[in-house]
N, C-alpha and C positions, 0 to 999 in steps of 0.2 A: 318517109312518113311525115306528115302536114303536124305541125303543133296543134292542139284542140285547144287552143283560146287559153288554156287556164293559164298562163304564164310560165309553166317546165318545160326545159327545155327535152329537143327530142329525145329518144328513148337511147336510139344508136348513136349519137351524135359523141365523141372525143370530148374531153377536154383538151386543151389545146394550153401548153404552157404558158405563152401569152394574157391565156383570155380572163374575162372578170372572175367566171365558175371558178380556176384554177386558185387562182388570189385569195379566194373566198373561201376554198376549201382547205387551203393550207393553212390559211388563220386559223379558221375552226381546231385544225389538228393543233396549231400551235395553244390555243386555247387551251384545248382540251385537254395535251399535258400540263402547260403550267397549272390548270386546276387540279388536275390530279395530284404532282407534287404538295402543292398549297393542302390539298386535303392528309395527304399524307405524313406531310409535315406536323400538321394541325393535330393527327391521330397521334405522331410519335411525340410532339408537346403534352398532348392531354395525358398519355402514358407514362411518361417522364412526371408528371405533374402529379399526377393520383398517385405514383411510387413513391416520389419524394414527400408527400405529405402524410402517403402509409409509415412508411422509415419514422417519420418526427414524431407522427403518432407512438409509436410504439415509445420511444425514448421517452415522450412525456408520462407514457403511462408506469415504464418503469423508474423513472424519478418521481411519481408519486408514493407509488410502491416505497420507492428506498425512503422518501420523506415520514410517510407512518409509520414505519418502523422507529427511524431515526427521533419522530417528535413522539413517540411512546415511551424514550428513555428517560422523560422526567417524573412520567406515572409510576413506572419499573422504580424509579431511586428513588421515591417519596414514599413506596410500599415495602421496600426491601424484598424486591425481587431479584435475589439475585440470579439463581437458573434461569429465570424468565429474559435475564440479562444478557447469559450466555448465548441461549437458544435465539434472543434477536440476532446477535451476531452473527451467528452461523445463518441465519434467515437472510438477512439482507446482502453478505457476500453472494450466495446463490443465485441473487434476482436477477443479476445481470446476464448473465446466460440462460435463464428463463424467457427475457423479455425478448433477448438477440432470436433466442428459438421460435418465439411467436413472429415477431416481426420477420424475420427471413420466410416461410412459413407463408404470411400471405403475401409478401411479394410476388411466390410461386402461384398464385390465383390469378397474378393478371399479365406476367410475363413470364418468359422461358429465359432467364440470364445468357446463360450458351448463345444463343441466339443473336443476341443483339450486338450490335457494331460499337465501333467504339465510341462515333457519334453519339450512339443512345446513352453511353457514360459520360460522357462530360456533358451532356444535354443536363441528366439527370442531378448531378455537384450543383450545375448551375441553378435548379429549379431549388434543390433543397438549400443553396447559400442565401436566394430570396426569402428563402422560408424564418431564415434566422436574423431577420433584420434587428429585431426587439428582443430578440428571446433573453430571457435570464439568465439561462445557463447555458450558450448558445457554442461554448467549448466541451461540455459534453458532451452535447446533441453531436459538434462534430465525429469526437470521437466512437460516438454508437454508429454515426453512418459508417466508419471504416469498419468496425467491427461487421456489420452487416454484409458490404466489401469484402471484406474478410474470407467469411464464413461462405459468399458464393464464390467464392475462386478459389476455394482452400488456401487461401493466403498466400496463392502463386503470384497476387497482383499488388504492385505499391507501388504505386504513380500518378503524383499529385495534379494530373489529367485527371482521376477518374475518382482521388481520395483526398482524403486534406493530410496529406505527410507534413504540410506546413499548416499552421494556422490559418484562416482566410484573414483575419484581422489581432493586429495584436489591442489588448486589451489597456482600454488608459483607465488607470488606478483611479477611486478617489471619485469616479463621477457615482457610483451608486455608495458612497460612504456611510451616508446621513441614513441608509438605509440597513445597515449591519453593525453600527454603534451605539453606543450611547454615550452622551457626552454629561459630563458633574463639575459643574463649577467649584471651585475654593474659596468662596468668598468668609465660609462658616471654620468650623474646627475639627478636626479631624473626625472629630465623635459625629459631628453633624453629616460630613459627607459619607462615613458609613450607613448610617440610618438611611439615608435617601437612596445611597445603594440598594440597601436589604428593602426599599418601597419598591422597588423598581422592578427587581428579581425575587419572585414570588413562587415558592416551591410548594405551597401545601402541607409544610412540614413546623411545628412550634419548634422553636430554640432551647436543647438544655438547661442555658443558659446566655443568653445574649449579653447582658451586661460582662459577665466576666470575659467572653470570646471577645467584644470589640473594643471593649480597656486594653486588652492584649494586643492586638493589630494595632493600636494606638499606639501603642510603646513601641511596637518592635520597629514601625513605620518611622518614630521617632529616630528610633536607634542605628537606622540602616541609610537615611537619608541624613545631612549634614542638613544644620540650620538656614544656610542660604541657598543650599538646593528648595527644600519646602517652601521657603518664602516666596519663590522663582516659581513655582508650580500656578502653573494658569488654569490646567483644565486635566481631567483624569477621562480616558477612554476607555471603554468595557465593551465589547464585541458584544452584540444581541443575543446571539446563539450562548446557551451554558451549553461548555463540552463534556459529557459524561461519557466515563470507563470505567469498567468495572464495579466500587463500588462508591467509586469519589463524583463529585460534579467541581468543572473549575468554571471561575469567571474569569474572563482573557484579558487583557490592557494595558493601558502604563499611562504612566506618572509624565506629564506633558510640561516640560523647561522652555523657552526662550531657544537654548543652543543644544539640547540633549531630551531624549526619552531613558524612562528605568521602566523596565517589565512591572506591570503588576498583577499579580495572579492570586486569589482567593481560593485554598482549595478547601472543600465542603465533605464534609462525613455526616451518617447516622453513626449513635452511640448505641451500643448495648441495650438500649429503651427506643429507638430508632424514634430518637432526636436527632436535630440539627446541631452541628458544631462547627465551628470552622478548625478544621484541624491545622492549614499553617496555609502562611503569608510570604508570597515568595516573589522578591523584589532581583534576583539575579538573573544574565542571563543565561550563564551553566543550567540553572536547576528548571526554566522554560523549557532549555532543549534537549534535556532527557526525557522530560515530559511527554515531548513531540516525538522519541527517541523512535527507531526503525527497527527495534523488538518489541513493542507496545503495541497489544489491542487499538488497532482504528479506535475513534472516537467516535460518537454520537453529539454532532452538531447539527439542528436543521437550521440551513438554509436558503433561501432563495435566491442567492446570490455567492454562488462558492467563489467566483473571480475575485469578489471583492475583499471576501474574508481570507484569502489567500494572502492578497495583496497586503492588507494591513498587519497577517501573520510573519511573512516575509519583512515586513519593518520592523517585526521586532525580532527576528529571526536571518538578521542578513546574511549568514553563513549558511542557511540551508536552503535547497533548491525546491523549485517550483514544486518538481515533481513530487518531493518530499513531503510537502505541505498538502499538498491533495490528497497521498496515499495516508497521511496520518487522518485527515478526514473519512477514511473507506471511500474516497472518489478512487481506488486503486488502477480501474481502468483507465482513468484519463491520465494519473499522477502516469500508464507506462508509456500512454500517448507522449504526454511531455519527456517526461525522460528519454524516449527517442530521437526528438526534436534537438533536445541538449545533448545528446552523444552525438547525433548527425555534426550539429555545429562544432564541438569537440575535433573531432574527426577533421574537419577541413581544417581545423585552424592548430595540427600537430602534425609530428609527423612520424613519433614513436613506433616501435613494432608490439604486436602482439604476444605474446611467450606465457610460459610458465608461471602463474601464480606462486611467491615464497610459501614454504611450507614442504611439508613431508608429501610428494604424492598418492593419492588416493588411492583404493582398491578399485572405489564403484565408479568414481568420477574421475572425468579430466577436468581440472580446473585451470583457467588461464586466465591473465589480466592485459588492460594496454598497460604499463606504467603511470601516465600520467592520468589516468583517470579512477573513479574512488568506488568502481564498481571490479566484481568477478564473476567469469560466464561457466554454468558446470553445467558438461555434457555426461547423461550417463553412459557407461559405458557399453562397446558389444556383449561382453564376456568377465563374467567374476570369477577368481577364484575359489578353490574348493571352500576355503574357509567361511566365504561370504554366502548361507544358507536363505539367498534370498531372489526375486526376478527382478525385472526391468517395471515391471506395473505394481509388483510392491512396492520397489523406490519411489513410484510418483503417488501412490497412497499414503505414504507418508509425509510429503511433500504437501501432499492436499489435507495432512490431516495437522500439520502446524500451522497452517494459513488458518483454517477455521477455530485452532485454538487461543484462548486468553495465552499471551507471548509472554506475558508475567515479568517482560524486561529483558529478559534470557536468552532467547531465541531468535537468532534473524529471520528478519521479512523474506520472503525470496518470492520473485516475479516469472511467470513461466511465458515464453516465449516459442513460436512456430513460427519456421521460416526467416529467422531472423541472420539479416545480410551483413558480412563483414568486407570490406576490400582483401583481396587476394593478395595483393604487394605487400601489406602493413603485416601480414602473417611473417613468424620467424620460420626456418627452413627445420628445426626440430618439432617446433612446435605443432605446423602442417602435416610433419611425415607422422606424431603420436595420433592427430586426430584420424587420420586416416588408417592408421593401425590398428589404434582402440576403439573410433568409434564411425566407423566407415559407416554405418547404415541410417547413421544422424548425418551425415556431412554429405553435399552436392557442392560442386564447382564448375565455374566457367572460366574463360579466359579470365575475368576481373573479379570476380566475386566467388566468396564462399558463401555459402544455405546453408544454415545450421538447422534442421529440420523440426528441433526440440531444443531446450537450452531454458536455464535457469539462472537468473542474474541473482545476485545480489551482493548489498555493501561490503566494500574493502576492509579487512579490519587486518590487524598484525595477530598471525599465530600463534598461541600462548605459549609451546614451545621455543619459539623462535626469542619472544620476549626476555624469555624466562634465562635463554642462555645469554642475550644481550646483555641482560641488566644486571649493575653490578653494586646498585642500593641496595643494602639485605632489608633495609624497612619497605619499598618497594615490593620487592618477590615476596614478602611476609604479605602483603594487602594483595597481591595476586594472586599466590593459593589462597586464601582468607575468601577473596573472590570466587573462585574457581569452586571450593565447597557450597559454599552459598548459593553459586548455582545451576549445579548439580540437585541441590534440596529442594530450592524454589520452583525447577521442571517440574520436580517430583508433586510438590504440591499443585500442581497442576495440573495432575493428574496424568502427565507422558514420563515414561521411562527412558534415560537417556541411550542406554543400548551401550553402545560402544564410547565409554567415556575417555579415551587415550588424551590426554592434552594437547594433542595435536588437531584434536578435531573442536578446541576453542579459539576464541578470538581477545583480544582486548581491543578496547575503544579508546579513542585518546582522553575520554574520561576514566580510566581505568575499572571499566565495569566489564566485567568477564562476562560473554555472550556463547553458546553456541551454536554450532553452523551444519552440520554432519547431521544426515537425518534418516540414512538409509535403514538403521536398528529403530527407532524409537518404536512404543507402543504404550498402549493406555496402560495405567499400573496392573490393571487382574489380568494383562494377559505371560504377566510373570510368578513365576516360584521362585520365592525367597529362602533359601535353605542354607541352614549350618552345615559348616564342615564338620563332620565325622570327629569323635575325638577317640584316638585309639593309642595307645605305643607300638602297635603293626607299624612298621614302616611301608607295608603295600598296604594296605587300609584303603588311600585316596587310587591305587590302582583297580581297584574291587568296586570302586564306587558308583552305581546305576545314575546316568544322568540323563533328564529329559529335556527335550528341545528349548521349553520355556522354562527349565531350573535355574536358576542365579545366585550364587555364592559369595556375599557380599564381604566376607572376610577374603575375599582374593583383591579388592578393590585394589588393596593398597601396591599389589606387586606391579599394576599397568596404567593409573592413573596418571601418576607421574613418576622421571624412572630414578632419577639419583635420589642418593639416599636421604642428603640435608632437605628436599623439596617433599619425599616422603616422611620423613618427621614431622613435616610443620603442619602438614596433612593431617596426618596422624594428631598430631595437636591440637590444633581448632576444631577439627570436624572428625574425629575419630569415632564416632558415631556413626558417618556412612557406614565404615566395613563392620558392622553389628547386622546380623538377618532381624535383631528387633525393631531397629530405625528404619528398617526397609518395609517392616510387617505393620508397625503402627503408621507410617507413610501410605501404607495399600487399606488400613483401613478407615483412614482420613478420605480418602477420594471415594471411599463404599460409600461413605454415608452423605455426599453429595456437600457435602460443606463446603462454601465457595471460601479459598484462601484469597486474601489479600496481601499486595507485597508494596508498601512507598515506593512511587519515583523520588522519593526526595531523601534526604538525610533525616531519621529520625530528632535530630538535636533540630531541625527547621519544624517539629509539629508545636503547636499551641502550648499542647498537654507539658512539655519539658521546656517551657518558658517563664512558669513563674506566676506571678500575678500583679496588676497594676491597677490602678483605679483612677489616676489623674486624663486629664481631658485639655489637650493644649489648641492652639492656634495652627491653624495651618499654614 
């Protein structure tokens, strides 16, 4: 067949390996995948790119979240709100697993996780680490995207391929300073630099009495600093954020030397007239870091820049870790990101084994520690016995109901964790064979690694049993149970019941502040009966006696709180008031009537009110 002029070639005619056709047509095919790839790629970009900006979105919208909250707690302490105080707290813990719920949520709108290779994960790290060039808070954000992470792989995946197990960038201190401080010259007298403080920081609130609160700061400032430390003083720093808890506001800072900083800390009350006062002045830096302490209510700081306010926390705070300092702000999710990072680094750089926790073994938990580190991990157990009238989702109802309460100082923080990886070597060969004994259906293993499927951290303290038999100061063990009562009351007025108050289930701090830790009993006060013992000369009397599941018999207190007899006398001495059903019944109707207790982080002999009065006005 004859070509018809138009210039194609015949119909039947071969291409012919050789010829131009062939040339032409393999191009094209080569063409036509790399455009294909090109486009494909372009689709898995723009998909990577619309997720990663989904993910930040959501982070931003739940850090505004937490910020309204957070910048409502100067309305709340200017109004004396206190429940409305509470009730933020408990709000703004919840947000985060709100926002993780939405954000995960529309991811599922525009991809299938499952699905995607791993390319499309480190594609996606990468799109959203562009995302964070400027951001403010751009260590939280990280942290939300692992969370997100997280939540699609059930937390089967951590690899900083696909998460930020490490930071992408570490943070240099001090460039967003100017932006979370405030700085006051010394050029004037002490009287003067107060006044331009109280211009500065503006609460809404009139002064009881101003003259007399800052004559008093005057003095005591006098009294706590030596005459050529003051002299030496160049410039005072006050972090922007007022931190409010409960029902105090602090102003953060310190006293700025040539060779040295001192803490300086204002802390603020309403009076009875819901005035202002400055209730005390606190120049140490023991009494900062109780303040900061890991049984205390998160605070209410807003800021726009938590790296930064960290950072300057940490200066004045150099014994306490990152992590710490975040979690005292309610960043608690990011404070467990960094604590991870710190225990990872820990970890390479020891070589300790894991074991037994000191202290008396647990019913419900297995508790273990590394030694060298200042944390314990509790796994609940498979199986309780008879005596333990409780489940495994009760334990963690509990556990979630100290998190969302005022900790009143008393109660440790405790951090819940899934999926959390230990080396398999560093395990001790007892310790291994208890976990897998008692609590096999929390534990998975591979050749290298243990999976703790469930696990709850928290801070190391020494057992108050354990203490108690060490020590052989009797004015010591006297301030220990002293302690110990104390709080035990102060739970109380918190409105939890301790449950099981054995002494073994407390701790001491190396401040000697008795905390506890044991949580599997607790409950809100009314979900107990307070009842006297029977008083009969029957001696089967207490055999005959009807007992119901929530009865409590506070005159038993004294036979198991503590067990020798000199440690239940002294008991019995200070606080012999527990074992009364009346200090139990006027305690339950303290919490009816919704009245928010208050308890110092500080020494009462540190408030204003028990200093006296002064009226002189010196040089600074």
């Amino acid at each position: 067949m004859q070509a018809d002029g138009s210039g194609s070639r015949p119909a039947q005619q071969k291409i012919r390996p050789n010829s131009p056709w062939f040339t032409l047509c393999l191009a094209a095919t080569y063409l036509a995948l790399i455009t294909a790839t090109i486009m494909l790629e372009n689709a898995q970009l723009s998909v990577t790119a619309k997720v990663a900006y989904q993910i930040l979105t959501g982070f931003d919208k739940s850090y505004r979240w937490h910020s309204r909250i957070t910048g409502g707690a100067q309305q709340r302490f200017a109004k004396a709100q206190w429940l409305a105080t509470q009730a933020a707290v408990k709000e703004r813990i919840a947000i985060y697993e709100k926002s993780l719920s939405a954000a995960v949520s529309d991811i599922y709108q525009n991809v299938y996780p499952l699905q995607q290779n791993q390319g499309f994960w480190r594609e996606l790290k990468q799109q959203f680490s562009a995302l964070l060039a400027d951001h403010p808070q751009f260590e939280l954000a990280e942290t939300f995207y692992n969370s997100v992470i997280g939540r699609l792989f059930k937390h089967q995946v951590i690899n900083d391929e696909v998460m930020f197990v490490q930071a992408s960038r570490c943070y240099l201190a001090g460039q967003d300073r100017h932006k979370v401080v405030n700085s006051f010259n010394t050029d004037g007298t002490v009287r003067d630099l107060l006044e331009e403080i109280f211009a500065t920081y503006r609460f809404d609130v009139p002064f009881a009495d101003k003259e007399r609160d800052l004559s008093l700061v005057d003095r005591i400032i006098r009294q706590h600093v030596s005459v050529a430390q003051l002299a030496s003083i160049h410039t005072i720093e006050l972090l922007k954020p007022v931190f409010y808890r409960s029902k105090s506001a602090y102003l953060v800072g310190r006293l700025c030397m040539p060779e040295q900083t001192l803490p300086f800390v204002v802390a603020l009350m309403l009076d009875d007239q819901q005035l202002m006062t400055i209730d005390a002045i606190l120049l140490e830096r023991n009494d900062l870091s109780v303040i900061f302490g890991f049984a205390r209510a998160y605070f209410m700081a807003d800021t726009q820049y938590p790296a930064e306010v960290v950072a300057f926390l940490q200066e004045l705070l150099p014994n306490k870790k990152h992590f710490e300092l975040y979690i005292s702000l309610g960043l608690y999710k990011h404070g467990k990101t960094e604590f991870y990072r710190n225990f990872l680094q820990h970890l390479n750089q020891t070589d300790d084994h894991f074991d037994f926790a000191p202290g008396i073994r647990g019913l419900v938990m297995s508790v273990f520690h590394l030694p060298s580190y200042g944390v314990v991990f509790k796994i609940i157990k498979d199986h309780f016995p008879e005596s333990k009238k409780i489940t495994r989702e009760r334990v963690k109802e509990c556990y979630r109901l100290v998190k969302m309460t005022d900790r009143v100082g008393r109660m440790a923080d405790t951090h819940e964790y899934v999926n959390f990886r230990l080396p398999r070597d560093r395990m001790s060969a007892e310790l291994m064979a208890e976990l897998l004994s008692e609590c096999r259906s929390s534990i998975e293993f591979d050749e290298h690694e243990v999976i703790i499927k469930h696990v709850y951290i928290e801070r190391k303290m020494t057992p108050l049993n354990l203490y108690l038999e060490q020590q052989s100061d009797p004015e010591l063990i006297r301030q220990a149970i002293d302690e110990l009562g104390l709080c035990i009351k102060q739970i109380a007025a918190a409105n939890i019941f301790a449950g099981d108050m054995l002494h073994k289930n407390f701790g001491i701090t190396r401040h000697g502040r008795v905390i506890f830790y044991d949580y599997d009993e607790i409950c809100y006060m009314h979900e107990r009966t307070f009842r006297a013992l029977p008083k009969s000369d029957d001696p089967y009397a207490l055999d005959t006696l009807s007992v119901g599941p929530s009865d409590v018999f506070p005159e038993q207190f004294e036979h198991f709180i503590v067990g020798k007899k000199h440690l239940k006398l002294l008991l019995k001495e200070m606080h012999g008031d527990l074992m009364t059903q009346q200090y139990w019944l006027n305690a339950q109707a303290r919490a009816a009537s919704k009245e928010v207790q208050y308890f110092w982080p500080y020494a009462q002999a540190k408030r204003l009110i028990n200093q006296g009065s002064a009226k002189q006005t010196h040089a600074l």
